[in-house]
PAZAPA-4460 file (N, C-alpha, C; in steps of 0.05 Angstrom, whole numbers, plus 32768, in hexadecimal, padded with zeros to 4 digits):
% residues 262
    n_x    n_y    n_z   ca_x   ca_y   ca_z    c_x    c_y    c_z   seq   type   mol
   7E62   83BE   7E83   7E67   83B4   7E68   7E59   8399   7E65     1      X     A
   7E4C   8386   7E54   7E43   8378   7E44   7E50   8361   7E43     2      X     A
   7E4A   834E   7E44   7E55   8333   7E49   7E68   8331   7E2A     3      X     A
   7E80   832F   7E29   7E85   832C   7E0C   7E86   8310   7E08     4      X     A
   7E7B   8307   7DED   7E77   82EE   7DEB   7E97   82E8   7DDB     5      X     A
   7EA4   82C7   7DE0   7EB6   82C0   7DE4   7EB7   82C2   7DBB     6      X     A
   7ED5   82BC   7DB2   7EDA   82BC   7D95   7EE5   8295   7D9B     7      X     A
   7EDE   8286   7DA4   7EE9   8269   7DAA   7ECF   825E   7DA0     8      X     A
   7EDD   8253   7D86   7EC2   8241   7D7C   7EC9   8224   7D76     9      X     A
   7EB9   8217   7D6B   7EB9   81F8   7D67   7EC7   81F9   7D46    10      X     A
   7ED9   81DE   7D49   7EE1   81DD   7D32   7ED5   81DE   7D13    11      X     A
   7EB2   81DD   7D10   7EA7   81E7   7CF9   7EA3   81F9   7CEB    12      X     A
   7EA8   820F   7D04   7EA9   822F   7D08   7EB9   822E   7CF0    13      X     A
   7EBA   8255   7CEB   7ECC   8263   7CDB   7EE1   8271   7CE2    14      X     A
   7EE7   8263   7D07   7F04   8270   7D14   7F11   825E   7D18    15      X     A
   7F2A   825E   7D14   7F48   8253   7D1A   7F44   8259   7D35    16      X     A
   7F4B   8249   7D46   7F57   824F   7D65   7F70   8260   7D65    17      X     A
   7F7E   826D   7D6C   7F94   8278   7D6C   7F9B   826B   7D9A    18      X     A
   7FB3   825A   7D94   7FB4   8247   7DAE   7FD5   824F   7DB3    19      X     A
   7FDA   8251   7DD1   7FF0   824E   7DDA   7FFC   8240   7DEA    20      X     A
   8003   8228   7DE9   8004   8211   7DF7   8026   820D   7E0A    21      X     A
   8028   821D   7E20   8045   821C   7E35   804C   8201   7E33    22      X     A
   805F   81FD   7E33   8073   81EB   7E41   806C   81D0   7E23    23      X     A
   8067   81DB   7E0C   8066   81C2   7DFE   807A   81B9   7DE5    24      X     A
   8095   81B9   7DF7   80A7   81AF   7DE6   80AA   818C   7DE9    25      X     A
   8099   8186   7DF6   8098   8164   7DF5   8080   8155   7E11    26      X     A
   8072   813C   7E15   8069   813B   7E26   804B   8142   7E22    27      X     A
   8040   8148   7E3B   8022   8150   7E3A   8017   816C   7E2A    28      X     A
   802E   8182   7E2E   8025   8193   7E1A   802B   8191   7E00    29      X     A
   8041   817A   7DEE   803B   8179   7DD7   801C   816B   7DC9    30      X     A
   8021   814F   7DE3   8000   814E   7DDC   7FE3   8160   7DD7    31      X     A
   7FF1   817A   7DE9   7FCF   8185   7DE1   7FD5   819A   7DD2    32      X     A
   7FEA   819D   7DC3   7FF9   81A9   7DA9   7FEC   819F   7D94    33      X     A
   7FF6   8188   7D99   7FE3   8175   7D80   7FC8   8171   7D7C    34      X     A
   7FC3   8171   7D98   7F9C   8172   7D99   7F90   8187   7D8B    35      X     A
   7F9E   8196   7D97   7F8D   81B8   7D87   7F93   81C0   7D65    36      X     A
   7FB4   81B1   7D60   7FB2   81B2   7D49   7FA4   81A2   7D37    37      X     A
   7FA3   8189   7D3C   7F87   8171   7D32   7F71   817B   7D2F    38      X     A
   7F68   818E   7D49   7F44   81A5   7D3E   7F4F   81BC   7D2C    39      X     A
   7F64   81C3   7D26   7F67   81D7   7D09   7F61   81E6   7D1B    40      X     A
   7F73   81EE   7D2C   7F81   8201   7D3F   7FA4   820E   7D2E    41      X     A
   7FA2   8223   7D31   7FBE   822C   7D3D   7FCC   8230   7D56    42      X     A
   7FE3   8220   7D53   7FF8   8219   7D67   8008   822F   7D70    43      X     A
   8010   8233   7D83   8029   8240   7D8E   8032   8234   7DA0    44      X     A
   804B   821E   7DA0   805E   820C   7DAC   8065   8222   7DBB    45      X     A
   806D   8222   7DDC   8085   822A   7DEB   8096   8213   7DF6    46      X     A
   80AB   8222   7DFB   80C4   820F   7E04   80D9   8220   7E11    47      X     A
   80DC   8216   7E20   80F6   8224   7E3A   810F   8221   7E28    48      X     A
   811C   820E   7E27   8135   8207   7E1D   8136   81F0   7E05    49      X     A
   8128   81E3   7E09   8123   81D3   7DF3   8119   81D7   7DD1    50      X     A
   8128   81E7   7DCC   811B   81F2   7DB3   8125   81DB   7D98    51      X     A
   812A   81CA   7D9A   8129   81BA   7D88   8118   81AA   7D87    52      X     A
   8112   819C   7DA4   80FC   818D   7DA2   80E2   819B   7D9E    53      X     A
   80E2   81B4   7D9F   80C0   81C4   7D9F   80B9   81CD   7D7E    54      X     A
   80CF   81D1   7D78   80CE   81CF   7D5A   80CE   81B6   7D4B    55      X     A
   80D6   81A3   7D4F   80C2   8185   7D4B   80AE   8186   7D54    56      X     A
   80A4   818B   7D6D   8083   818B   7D6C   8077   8198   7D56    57      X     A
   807D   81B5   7D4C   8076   81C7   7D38   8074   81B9   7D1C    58      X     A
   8089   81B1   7D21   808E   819C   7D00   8072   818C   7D02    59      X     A
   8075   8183   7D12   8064   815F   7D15   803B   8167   7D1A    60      X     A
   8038   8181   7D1C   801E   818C   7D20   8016   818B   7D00    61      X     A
   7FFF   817D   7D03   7FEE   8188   7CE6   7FE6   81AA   7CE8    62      X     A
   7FD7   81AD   7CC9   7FD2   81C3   7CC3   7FEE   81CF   7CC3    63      X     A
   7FEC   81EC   7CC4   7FF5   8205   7CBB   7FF7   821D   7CCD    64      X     A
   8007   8227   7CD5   800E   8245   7CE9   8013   8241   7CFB    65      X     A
   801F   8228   7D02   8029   8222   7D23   804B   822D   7D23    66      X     A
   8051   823B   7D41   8066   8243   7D40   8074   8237   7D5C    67      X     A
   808C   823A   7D61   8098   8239   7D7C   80A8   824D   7D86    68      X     A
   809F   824E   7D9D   809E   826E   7DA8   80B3   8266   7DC7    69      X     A
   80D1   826F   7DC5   80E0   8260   7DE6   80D9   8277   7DF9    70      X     A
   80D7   8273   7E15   80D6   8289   7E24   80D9   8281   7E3C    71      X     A
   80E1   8288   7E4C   80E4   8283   7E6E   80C6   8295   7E77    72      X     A
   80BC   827E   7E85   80A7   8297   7E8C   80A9   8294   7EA6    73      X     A
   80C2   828F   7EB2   80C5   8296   7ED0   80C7   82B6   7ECC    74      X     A
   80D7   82BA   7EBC   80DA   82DA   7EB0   80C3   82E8   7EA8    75      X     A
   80B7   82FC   7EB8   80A2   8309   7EB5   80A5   8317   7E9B    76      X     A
   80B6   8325   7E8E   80C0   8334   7E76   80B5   831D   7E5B    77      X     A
   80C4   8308   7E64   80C0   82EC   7E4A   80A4   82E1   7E50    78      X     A
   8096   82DF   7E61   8081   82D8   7E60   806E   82E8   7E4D    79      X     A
   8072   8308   7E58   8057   8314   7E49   8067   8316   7E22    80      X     A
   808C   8317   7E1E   8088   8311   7E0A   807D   82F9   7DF7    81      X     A
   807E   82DC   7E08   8078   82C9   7E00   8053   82CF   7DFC    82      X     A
   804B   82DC   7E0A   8034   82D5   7E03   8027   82F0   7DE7    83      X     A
   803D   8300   7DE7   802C   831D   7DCF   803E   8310   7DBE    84      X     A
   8051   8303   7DBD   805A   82F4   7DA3   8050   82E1   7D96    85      X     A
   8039   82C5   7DA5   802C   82B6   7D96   8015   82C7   7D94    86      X     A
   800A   82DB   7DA1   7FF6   82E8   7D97   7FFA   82F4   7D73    87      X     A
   8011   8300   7D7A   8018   830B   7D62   801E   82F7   7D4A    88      X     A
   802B   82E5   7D4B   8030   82C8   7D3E   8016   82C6   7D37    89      X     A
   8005   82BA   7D46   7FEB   82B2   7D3F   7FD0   82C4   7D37    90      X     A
   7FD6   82D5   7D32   7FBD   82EE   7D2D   7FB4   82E7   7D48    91      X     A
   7FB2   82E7   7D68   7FA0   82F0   7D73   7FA8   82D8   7D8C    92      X     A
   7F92   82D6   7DA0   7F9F   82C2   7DAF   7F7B   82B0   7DBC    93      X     A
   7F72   82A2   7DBC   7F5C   8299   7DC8   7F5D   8283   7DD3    94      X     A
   7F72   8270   7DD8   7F78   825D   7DF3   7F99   8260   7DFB    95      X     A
   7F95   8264   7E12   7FB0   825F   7E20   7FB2   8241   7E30    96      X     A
   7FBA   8233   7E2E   7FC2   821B   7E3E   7FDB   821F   7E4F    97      X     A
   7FD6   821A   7E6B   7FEF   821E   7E80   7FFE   820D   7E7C    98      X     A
   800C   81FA   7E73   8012   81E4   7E79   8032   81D8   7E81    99      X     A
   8040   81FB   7E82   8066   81F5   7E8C   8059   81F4   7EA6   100      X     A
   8073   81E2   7EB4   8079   81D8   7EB8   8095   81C8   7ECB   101      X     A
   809D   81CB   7EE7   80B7   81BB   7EE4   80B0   81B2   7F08   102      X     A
   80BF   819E   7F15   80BF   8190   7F29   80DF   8193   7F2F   103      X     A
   80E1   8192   7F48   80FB   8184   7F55   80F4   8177   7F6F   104      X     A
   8106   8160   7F81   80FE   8152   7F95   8107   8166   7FAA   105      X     A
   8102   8171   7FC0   8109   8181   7FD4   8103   817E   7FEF   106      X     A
   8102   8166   7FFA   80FD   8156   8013   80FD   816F   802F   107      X     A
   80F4   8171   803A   80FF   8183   804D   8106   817B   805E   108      X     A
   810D   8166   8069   8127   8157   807E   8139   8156   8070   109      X     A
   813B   8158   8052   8151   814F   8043   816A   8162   8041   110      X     A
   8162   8177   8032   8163   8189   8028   816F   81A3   8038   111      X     A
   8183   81B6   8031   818A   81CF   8040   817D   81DE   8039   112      X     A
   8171   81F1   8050   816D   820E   804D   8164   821E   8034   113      X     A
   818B   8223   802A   8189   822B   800F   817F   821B   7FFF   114      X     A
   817F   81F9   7FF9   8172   81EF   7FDE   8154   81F1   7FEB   115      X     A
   814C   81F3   7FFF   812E   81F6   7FFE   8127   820F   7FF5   116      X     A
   812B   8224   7FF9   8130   8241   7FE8   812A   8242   7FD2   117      X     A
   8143   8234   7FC7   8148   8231   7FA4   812B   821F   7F97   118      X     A
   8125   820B   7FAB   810D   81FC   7F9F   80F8   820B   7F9A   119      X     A
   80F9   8215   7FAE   80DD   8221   7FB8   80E0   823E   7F9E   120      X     A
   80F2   824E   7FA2   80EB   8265   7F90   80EF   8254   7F68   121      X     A
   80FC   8241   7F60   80FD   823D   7F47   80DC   822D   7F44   122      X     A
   80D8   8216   7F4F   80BB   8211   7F49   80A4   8218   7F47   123      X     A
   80A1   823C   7F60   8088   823F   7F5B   808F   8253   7F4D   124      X     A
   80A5   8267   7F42   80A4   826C   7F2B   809D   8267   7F0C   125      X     A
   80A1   8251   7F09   8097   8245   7EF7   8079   8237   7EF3   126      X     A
   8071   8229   7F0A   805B   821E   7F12   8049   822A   7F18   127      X     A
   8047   8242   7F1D   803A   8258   7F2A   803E   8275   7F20   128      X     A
   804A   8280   7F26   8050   829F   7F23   8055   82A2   7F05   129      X     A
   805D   8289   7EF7   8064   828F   7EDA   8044   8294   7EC7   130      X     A
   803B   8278   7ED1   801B   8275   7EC7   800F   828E   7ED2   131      X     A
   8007   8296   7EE9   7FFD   82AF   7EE6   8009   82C7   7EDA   132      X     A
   8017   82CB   7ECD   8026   82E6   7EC0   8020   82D8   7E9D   133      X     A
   8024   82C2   7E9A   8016   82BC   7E85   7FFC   82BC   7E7A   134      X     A
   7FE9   82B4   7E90   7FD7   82B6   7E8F   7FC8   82DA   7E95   135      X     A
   7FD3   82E6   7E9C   7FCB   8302   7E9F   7FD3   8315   7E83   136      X     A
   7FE9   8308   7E78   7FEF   8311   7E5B   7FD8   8309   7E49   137      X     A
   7FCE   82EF   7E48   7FC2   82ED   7E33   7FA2   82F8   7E31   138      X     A
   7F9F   82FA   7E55   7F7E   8304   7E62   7F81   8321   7E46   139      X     A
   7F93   8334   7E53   7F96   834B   7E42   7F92   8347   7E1C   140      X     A
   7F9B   8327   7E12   7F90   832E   7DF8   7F76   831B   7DEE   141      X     A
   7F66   8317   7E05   7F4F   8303   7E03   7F30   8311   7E10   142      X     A
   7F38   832A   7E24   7F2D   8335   7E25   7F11   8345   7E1D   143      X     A
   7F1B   834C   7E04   7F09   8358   7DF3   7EF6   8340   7DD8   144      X     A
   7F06   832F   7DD5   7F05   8318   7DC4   7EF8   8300   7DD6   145      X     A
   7EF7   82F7   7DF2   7EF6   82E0   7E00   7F0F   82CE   7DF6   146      X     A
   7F08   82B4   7E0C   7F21   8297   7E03   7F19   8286   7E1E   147      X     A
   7F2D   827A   7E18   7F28   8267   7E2A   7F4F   8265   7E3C   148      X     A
   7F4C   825F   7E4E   7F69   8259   7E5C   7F64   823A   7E6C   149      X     A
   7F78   822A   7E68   7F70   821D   7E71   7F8F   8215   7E89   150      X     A
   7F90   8213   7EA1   7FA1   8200   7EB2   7FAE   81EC   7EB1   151      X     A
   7FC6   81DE   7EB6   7FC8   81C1   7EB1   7FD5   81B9   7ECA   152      X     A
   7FCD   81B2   7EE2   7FD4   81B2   7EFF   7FD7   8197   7F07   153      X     A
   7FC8   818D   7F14   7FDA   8174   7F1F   7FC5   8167   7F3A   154      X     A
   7FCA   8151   7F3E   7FBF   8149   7F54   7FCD   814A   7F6C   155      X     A
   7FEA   8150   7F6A   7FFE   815B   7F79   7FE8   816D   7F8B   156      X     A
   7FDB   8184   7F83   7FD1   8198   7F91   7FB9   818A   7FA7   157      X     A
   7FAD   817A   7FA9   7F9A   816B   7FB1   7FA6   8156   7FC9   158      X     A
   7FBA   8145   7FBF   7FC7   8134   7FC3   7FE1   8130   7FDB   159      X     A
   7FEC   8143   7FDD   8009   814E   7FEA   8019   813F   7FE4   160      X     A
   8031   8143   7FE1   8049   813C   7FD4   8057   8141   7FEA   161      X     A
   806B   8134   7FF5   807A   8133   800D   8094   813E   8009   162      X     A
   809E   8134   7FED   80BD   8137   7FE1   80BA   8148   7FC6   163      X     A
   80A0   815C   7FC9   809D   816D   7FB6   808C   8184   7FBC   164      X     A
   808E   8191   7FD9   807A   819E   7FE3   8076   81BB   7FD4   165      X     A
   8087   81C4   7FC6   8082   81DA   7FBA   8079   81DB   7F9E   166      X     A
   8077   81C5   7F97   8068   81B7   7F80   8046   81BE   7F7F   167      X     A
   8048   81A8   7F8F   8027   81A2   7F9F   8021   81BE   7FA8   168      X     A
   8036   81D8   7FB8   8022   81E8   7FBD   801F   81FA   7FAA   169      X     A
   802E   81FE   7F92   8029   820F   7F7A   8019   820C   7F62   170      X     A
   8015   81EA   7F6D   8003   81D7   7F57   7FDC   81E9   7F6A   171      X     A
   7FDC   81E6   7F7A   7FCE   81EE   7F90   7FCA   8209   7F85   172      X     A
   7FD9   821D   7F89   7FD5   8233   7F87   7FD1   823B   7F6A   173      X     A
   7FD9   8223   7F50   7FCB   8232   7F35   7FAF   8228   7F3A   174      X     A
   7FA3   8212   7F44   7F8A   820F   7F50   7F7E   8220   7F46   175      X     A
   7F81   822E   7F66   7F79   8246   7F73   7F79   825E   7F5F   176      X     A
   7F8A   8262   7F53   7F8E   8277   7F3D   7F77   8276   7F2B   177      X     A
   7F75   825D   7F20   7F61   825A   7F07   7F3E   8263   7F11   178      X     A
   7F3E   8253   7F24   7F22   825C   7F39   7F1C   827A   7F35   179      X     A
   7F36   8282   7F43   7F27   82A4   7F47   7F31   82B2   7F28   180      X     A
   7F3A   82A7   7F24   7F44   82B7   7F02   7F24   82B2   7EF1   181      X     A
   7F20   8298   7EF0   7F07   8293   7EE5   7EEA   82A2   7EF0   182      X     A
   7EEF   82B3   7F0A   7ED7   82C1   7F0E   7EE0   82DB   7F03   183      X     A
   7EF8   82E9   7F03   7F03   82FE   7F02   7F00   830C   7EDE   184      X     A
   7EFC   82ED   7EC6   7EFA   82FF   7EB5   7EE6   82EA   7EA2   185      X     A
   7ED5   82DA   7EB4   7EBB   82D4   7EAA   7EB7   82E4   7E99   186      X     A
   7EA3   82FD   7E9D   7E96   831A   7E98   7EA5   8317   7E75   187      X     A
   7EBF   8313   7E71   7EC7   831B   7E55   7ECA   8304   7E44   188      X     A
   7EBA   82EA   7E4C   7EB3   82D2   7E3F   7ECC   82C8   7E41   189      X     A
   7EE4   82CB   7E4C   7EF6   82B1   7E56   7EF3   82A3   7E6E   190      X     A
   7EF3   8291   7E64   7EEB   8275   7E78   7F09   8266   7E7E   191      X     A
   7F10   825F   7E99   7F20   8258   7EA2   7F1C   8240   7EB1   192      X     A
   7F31   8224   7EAB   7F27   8206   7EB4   7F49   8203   7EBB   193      X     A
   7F48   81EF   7EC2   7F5E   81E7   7ECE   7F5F   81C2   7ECB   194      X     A
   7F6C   81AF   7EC4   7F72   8194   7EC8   7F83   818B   7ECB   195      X     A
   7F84   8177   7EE5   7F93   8171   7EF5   7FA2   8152   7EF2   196      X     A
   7FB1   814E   7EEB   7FB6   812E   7EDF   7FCB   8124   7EF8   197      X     A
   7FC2   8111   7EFE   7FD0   80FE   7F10   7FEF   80F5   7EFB   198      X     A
   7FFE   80E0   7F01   8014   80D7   7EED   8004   80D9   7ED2   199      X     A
   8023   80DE   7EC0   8015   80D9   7EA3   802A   80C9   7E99   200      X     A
   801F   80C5   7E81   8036   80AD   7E74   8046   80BC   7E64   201      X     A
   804E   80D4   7E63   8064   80F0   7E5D   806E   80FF   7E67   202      X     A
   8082   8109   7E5D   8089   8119   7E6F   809F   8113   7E85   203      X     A
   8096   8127   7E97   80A8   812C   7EAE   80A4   8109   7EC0   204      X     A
   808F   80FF   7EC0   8090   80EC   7ED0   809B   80D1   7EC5   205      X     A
   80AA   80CF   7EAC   80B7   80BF   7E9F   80BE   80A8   7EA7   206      X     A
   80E0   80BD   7EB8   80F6   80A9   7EC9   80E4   8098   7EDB   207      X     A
   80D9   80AC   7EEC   80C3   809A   7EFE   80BA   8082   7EF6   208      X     A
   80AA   807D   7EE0   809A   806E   7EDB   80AC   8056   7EC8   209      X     A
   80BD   8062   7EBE   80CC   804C   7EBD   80DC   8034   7ED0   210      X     A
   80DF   8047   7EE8   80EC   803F   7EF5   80DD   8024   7F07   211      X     A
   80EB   801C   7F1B   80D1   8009   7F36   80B8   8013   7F44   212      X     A
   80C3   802F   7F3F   80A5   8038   7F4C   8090   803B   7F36   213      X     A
   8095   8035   7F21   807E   8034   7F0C   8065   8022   7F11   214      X     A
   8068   800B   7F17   8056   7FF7   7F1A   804A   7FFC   7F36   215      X     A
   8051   8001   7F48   8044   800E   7F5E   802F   8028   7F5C   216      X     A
   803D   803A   7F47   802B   8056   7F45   8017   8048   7F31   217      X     A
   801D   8037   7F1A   8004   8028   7F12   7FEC   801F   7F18   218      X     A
   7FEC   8015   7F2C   7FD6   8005   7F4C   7FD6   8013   7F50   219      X     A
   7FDA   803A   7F55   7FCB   8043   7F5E   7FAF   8050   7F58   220      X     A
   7FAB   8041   7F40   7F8E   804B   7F30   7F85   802C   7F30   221      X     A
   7F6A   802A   7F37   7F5F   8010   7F2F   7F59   8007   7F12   222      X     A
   7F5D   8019   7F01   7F6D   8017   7EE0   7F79   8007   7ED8   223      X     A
   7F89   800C   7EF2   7FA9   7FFB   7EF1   7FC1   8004   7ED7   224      X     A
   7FC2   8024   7ED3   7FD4   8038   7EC3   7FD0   8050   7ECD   225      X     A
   7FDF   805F   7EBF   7FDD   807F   7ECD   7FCA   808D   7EAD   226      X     A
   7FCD   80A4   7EAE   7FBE   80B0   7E9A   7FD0   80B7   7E7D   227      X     A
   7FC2   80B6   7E66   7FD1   80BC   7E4C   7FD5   80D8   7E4A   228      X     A
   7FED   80E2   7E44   7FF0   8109   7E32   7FD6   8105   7E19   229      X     A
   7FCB   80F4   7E15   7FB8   80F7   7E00   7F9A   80FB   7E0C   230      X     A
   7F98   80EB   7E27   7F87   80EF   7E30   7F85   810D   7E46   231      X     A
   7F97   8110   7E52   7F9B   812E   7E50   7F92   8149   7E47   232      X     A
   7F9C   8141   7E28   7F9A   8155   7E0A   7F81   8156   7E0C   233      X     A
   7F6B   813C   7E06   7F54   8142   7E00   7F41   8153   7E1F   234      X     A
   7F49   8152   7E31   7F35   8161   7E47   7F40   817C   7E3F   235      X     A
   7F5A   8182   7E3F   7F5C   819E   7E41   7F4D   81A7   7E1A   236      X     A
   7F4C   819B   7E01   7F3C   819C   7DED   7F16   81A8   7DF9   237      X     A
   7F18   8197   7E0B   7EF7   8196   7E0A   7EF1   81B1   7E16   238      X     A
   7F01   81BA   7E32   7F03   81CE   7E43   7F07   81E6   7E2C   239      X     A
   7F19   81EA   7E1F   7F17   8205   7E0F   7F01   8204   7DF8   240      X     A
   7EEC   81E9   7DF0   7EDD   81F0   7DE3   7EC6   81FF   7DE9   241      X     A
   7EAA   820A   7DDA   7E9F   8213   7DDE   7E91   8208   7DEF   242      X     A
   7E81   81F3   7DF0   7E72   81E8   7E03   7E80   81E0   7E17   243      X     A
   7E97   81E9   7E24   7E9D   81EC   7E3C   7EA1   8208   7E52   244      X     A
   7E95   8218   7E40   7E96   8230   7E53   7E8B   8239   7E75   245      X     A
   7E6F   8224   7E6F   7E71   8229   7E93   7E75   8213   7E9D   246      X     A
   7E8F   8209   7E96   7E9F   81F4   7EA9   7EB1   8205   7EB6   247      X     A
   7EB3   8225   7EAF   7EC6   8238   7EB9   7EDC   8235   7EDB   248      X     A
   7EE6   822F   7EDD   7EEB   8235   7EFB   7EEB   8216   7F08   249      X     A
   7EDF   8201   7EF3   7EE9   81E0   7EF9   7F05   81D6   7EF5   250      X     A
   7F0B   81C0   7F0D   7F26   81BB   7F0F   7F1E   81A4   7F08   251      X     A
   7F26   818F   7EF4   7F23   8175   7EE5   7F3A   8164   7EF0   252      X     A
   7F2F   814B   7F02   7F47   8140   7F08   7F4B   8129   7EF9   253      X     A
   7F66   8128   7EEB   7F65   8110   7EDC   7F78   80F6   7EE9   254      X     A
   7F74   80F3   7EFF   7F87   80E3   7F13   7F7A   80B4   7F0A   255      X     A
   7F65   80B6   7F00   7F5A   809E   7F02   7F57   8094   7F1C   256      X     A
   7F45   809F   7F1F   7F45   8096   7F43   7F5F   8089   7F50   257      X     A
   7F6E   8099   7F4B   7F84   808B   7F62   7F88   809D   7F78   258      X     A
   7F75   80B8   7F76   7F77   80C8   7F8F   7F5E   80D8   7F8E   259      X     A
   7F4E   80DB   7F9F   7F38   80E6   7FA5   7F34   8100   7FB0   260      X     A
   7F29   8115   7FA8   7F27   812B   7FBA   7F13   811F   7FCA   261      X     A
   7F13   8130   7FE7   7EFD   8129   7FFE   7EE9   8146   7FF3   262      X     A
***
């Protein structure tokens, strides 16, 4: 079969993006909610439990046809509905952004048995196993059309996390996912990227950074701050545009030099 050329064009074009952005009931994925809706995109908010705040994101998006769509996509059933429902919502689907989401601390001197268990199977559920079942839903409606998918991983995966090891290794293993995913459906013009943000100033790393250890994780960029959800928004923007297609299979680290791959 024939390279199909991708339907992901530049905002001058005469296509709407049709976008599905996980985990953006507040934080880094409302930011790139808003990014895509600013290029005169259509939105599709998800949200685990938070459905009030994801519907303020909805509210607060310019333009027109943005929806919010709740779903567990630890749940293989809700995942592939979450994803043929913003398809359907949106006439069609041409970016998926990974970007749920969740952490817990799980020390392993600390910790019993069973809560290492529980850690270990709720995070990479979500962190992992969810994004790929999501991501394999939407391959099926991008297919014939192209798109773009993009990752939203972590420097956790690079980095090791001591009091979050199943983080770091599922952060790791969507990596790895996007890599071989991105060779796997090249051929039908989806291009698959992945970016990796060290702390952000949203989000899950909040308490943290409010807290004493804030000014410490600060110094750890010669910046001297961690990275913006805005600055974020715009890499994963650039990655699903058109002139990023053979960035396919690139992992973008947005850490500010505060950690280096070797």
């Amino acid at each position: 079969m024939g390279r199909v050329r991708p339907a992901v064009r530049d905002h001058e074009g005469d296509h709407l993006r049709a976008v599905l952005v996980t985990g953006a009931s507040g934080g880094i994925g409302a930011a790139i909610a808003h990014a895509f809706a600013e290029a005169g995109d259509r939105v599709a908010v998800h949200y685990s439990s938070r459905r009030a705040e994801a519907e303020r994101v909805v509210a607060g998006l310019p333009g027109e046809g943005h929806v919010a769509i709740g779903a567990d996509i630890a749940d293989p059933a809700q995942a592939r509905e979450l994803v043929d429902g913003a398809a359907k919502a949106l006439g069609g689907l041409d970016v998926l952004v990974n970007n749920a989401g969740v952490e817990r601390p799980h020390p392993v001197l600390e910790v019993s048995y069973e809560e290492w268990q529980r850690a270990w199977a709720h995070i990479t559920s979500i962190n992992l196993i969810g994004p790929a079942n999501v991501a394999f839903c939407a391959v099926q409606h991008m297919r014939d059309r192209g798109g773009r998918i993009i990752n939203v991983s972590s420097r956790s995966a690079s980095r090791g996390e001591p009091d979050q090891i199943a983080y770091a290794a599922a952060k790791a293993g969507l990596n790895a996912m996007g890599q071989s995913l991105a060779k796997a459906v090249g051929g039908r013009g989806i291009a698959v990227t992945t970016v990796a943000p060290g702390f952000v100033d949203a989000g899950m790393a909040d308490p943290i950074m409010a807290g004493p250890q804030g000014d410490e994780i600060r110094a750890q960029s010669p910046f001297g701050r961690v990275a913006t959800a805005e600055e974020v928004a715009q890499a994963v923007l650039y990655f699903a545009s058109p002139a990023a297609e053979f960035a396919s299979g690139a992992i973008l680290d947005l850490f500010g030099a505060s950690h280096l791959r070797s």
